[in-house]
N, C-alpha and C positions, 0 to 999 in steps of 0.2 A: 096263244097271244100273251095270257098274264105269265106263262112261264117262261115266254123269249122276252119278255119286258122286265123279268126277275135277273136276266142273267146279262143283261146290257152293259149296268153299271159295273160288272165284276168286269166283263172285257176291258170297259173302260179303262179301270182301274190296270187292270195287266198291261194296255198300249201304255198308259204315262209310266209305270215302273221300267217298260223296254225303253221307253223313249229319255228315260234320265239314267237309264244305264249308260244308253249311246253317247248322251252328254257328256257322260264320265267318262268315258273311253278316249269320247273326241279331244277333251281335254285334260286330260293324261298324254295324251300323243303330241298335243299341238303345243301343250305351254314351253315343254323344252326345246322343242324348234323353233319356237319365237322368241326363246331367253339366247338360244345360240344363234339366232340372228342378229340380237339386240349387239351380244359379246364381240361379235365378229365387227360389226359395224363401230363397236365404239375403237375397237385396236386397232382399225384400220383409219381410222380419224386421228388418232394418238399418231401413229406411223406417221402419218405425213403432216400432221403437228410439228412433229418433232426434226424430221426432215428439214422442214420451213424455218423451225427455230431453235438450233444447236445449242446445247445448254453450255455457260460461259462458265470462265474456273471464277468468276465473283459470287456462282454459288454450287457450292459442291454438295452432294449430297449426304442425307446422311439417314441412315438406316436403323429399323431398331430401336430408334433414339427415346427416352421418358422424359418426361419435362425436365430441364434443367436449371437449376437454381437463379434466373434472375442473366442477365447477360453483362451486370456488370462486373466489377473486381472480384476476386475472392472473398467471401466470406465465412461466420463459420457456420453458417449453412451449408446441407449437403448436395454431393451433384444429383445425385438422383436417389431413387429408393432402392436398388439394390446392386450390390459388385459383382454380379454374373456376367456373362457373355450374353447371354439370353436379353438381358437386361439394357446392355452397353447404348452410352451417350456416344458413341465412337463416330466419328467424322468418315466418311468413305474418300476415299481417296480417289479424284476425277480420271478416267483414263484420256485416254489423246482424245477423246470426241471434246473433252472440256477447253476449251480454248481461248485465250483473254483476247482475240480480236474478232471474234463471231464465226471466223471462219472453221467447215466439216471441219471433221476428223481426218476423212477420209483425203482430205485435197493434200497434194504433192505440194512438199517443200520444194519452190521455188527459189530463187535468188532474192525475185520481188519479195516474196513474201518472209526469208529469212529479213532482209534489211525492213520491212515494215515491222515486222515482232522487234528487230533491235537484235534478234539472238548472237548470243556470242557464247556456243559451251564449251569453248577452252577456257572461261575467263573462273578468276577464283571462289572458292564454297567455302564459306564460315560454320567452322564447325566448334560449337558452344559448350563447355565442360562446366558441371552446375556440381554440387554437393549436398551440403544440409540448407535444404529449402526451411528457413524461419525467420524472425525477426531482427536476432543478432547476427543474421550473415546477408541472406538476400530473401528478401519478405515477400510472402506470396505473392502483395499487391505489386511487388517490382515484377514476377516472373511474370504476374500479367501482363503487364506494360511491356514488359519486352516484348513477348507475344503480338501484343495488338502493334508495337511499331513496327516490329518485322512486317508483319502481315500489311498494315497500310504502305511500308516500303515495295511491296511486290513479290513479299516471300513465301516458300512456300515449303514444310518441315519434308526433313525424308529423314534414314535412319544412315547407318555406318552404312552396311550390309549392301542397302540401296545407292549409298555413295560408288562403293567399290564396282557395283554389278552394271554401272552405267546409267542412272539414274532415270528409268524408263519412264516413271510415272509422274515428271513435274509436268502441269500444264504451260500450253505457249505461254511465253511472256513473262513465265514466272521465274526467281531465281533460288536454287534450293538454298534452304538454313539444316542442317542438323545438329539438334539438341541431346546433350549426352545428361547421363547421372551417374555419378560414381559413390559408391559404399554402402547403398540400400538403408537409407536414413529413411525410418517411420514418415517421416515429411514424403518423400517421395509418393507414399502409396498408405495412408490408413484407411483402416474400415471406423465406424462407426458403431456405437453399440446399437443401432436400429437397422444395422446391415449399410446401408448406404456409404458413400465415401466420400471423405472428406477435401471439402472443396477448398483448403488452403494445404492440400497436399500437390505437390507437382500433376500425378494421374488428372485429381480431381482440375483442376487448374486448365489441364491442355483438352481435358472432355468439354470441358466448360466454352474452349477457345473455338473447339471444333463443331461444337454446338451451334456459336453463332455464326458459321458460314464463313467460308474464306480460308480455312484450315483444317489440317484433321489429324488421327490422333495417332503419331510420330513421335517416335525416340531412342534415343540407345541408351540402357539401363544398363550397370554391371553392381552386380548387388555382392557382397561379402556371405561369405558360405558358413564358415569357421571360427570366426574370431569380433569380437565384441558384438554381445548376447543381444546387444539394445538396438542392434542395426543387421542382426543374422534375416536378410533374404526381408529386408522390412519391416521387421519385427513382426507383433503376432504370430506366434511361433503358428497357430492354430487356422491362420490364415494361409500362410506362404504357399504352400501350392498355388489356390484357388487364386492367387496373387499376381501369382507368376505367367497361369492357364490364361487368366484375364488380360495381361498386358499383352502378350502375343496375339491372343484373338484380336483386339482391338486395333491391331495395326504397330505395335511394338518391337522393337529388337531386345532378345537378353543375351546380354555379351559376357564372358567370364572375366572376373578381378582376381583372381588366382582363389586361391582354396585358404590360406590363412594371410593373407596379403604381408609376404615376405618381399623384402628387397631383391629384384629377379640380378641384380648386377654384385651381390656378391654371394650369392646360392650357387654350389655344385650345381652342375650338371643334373644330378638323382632327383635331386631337390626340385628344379625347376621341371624336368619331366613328371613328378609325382603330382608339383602344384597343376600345371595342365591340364595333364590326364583327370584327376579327379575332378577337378574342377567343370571340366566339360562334361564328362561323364555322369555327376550329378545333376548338375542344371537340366541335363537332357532326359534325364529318369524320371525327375520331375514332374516339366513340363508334358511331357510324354508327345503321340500324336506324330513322330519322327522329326518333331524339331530338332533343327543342329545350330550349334552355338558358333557361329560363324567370325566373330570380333573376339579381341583379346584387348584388355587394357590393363600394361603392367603397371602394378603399385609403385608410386610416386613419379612414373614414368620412369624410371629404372630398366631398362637393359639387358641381358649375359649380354659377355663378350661376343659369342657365338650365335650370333641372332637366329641362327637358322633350327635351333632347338625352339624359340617361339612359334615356327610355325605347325614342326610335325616331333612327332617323336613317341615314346613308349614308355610305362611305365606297370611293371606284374604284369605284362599281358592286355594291359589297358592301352591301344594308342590315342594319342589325339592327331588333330588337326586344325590350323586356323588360317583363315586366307586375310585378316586384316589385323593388324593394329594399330593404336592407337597413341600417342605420345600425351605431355603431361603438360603444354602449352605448344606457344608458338601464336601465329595470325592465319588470315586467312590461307588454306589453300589449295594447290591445284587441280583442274579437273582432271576428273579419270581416263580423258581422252588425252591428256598432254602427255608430253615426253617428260615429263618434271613430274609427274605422279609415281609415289612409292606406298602401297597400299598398304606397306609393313611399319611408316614412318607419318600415320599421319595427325599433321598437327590441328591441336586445340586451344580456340582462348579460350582464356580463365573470364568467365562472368562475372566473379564476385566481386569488380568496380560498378558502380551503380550508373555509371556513363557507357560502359560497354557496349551494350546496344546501340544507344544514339551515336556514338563514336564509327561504327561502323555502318550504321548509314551513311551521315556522312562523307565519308572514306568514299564507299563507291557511288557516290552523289558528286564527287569531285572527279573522281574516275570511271567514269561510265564504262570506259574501254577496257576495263580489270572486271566488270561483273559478270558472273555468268549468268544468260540468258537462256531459257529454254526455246528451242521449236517447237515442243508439243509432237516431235517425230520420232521413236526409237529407233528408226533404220534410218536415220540420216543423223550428219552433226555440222549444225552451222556456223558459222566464222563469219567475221569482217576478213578482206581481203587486205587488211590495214593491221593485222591481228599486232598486238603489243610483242615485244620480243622475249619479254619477262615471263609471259604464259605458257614457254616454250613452244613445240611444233605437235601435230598429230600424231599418235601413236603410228608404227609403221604396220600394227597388226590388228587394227580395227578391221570390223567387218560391217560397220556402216558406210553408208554413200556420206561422201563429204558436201555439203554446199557452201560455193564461199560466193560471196557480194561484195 
């Protein structure tokens, strides 16, 4: 008796160690089945969330993003704390589900619905040529301003690149701007000596834009390779790669300015295939990743006679290729769907009047019927049935559906 009463407690004690084993076991097993029921149930709430309520191009998203300096004008505060990708303030660019009149993605352009969005994408795209972003030419706080009026006007940035390819990613309702930079001025693009970037630099400037919603982060860069030290690819000689990695991540086009920015209208032949070639050839070593440098914009807008050595040609064994360029002015103009689009000719205002912007609101504030409008559709392209005569006629070798209203 007192030695089956001696060994009681010891059972005892083995059932509670088996029985908090079990516990362990059971809950080892059970918590991850109820974390992936948790999971499942909240994505499927999300799902028809989102279903219910399609997200509008008045807020696009953006990813990534680190605090940014304040949402007003430029300062000389920086955009964020560091100029990586990793890092990046960078606006994501809505695709078709984004849409300014609530309506899917997924819903067929109609008739009804092109004449409710207003779309018209034969109508004409302002494409903006900037230089040295500074105080004695155009002051950071104006490229802001332009920015935030485009953007309250209904605009919406894309690049050359995206000009040419058919402009697949504006949202409904919105009308594209593309914003150029030519000669790789420090302004364009500094770093900061705490890493971060400066935010009365163009970069910094349009992070800043796309930061607050409604934009994102668009443009066509052609930076000088060659020739004056103070503007070689943005200066910071010690930056320039990470400079260059950065702007393409971000959502950027880098377009070639030739290789020493010679006059293309009175350079031989040799000349003008060597400026190409290199020039493309380098930017793309670069940048690395299989970027191709897709735009061309010749110095002072300048020429050969032979335009057709702009687009391809050879130099030691090096060739190039370019499917767009770019001119040295002009106004607005036509979309990539008209019969009046020359992808090799096209024009740029000059922004360096301080009206520019407002001017070209405006402009198509009086001519509704000259702006383009997107549907938010890439397989379709819609028109008023009323189309202007000026915006010429449909390409005869699109391979979108047309809608006309």
């Amino acid at each position: 008796m007192g030695a089956s009463a001696q060994t009681d407690p010891r059972r005892d004690r083995a059932r509670e160690r088996r029985a908090r084993r079990r516990a362990r076991l059971v809950r080892r097993l059970l918590l991850p089945l109820l974390a992936l029921v948790v999971i499942a149930a909240v994505v499927v709430g999300v799902t028809q969330a989102t279903r219910g309520e399609p997200t509008t191009a008045s807020s696009p998203s953006v990813t990534g993003s680190p605090e940014v300096s304040g949402s007003a004008p430029p300062s000389s505060a920086s955009v964020d704390t560091s100029g990586s990708p990793a890092n990046a303030g960078a606006g994501v660019t809505p695709s078709a589900t984004d849409v300014t009149d609530g309506g899917p993605a997924d819903s067929p352009v109609t008739p009804a619905r092109a004449r409710d969005l207003g779309a018209n994408e034969m109508g004409l795209i302002p494409v903006l040529m900037y230089h040295k972003i500074g105080y004695d030419i155009v002051p950071p706080p104006r490229l802001w301003q332009d920015i935030q009026q485009l953007k309250e006007a209904g605009f919406w940035p894309a690049t050359i690149r995206e000009l040419v390819e058919g402009l697949a990613e504006i949202p409904a309702g919105k009308s594209p701007v593309v914003f150029t930079f030519d000669d790789s001025s420090p302004t364009h693009y500094r770093i900061l000596e705490d890493g971060s970037i400066d935010s009365d630099s163009a970069m910094g400037i349009i992070r800043n834009a796309a930061k607050t919603g409604d934009w994102a982060v668009k443009a066509t860069f052609f930076p000088l390779i060659e020739v004056n030290a103070a503007n070689t690819l943005f200066g910071q000689p010690e930056y320039a790669d990470e400079k260059l990695r950065n702007m393409v991540e971000w959502g950027c086009e880098i377009g070639s300015h030739t290789l020493t920015h010679p006059d293309l209208s009175v350079a031989s032949p040799a000349t003008v295939a060597k400026e190409l070639a290199q020039s493309q050839a380098r930017l793309e070593a670069r940048i690395g990743g299989g970027y191709e440098v897709f735009t061309l914009s010749p110095p002072y807008g300048e020429y050969p006679d032979d335009v057709s050595v702009l687009l391809s040609g050879e130099h030691e064994g090096v060739t190039y290729r370019y499917s767009a360029v770019v001119l040295a002015g002009g106004e607005s103009g036509p979309s990539p769907f008209s019969s009046r689009f020359d992808p090799i000719r096209i024009p740029r205002i000059t922004a360096y009047p301080k009206n520019t912007v407002p001017n070209l609101i405006q402009f198509f504030e009086s001519h509704p019927g000259l702006r383009y409008v997107s549907d938010g559709d890439p397989d379709t392209i819609s028109l008023p049935s009323d189309l202007a005569e000026s915006l010429g006629t449909p390409r005869t070798d699109l391979t979108q559906s047309i809608v006309r209203y």
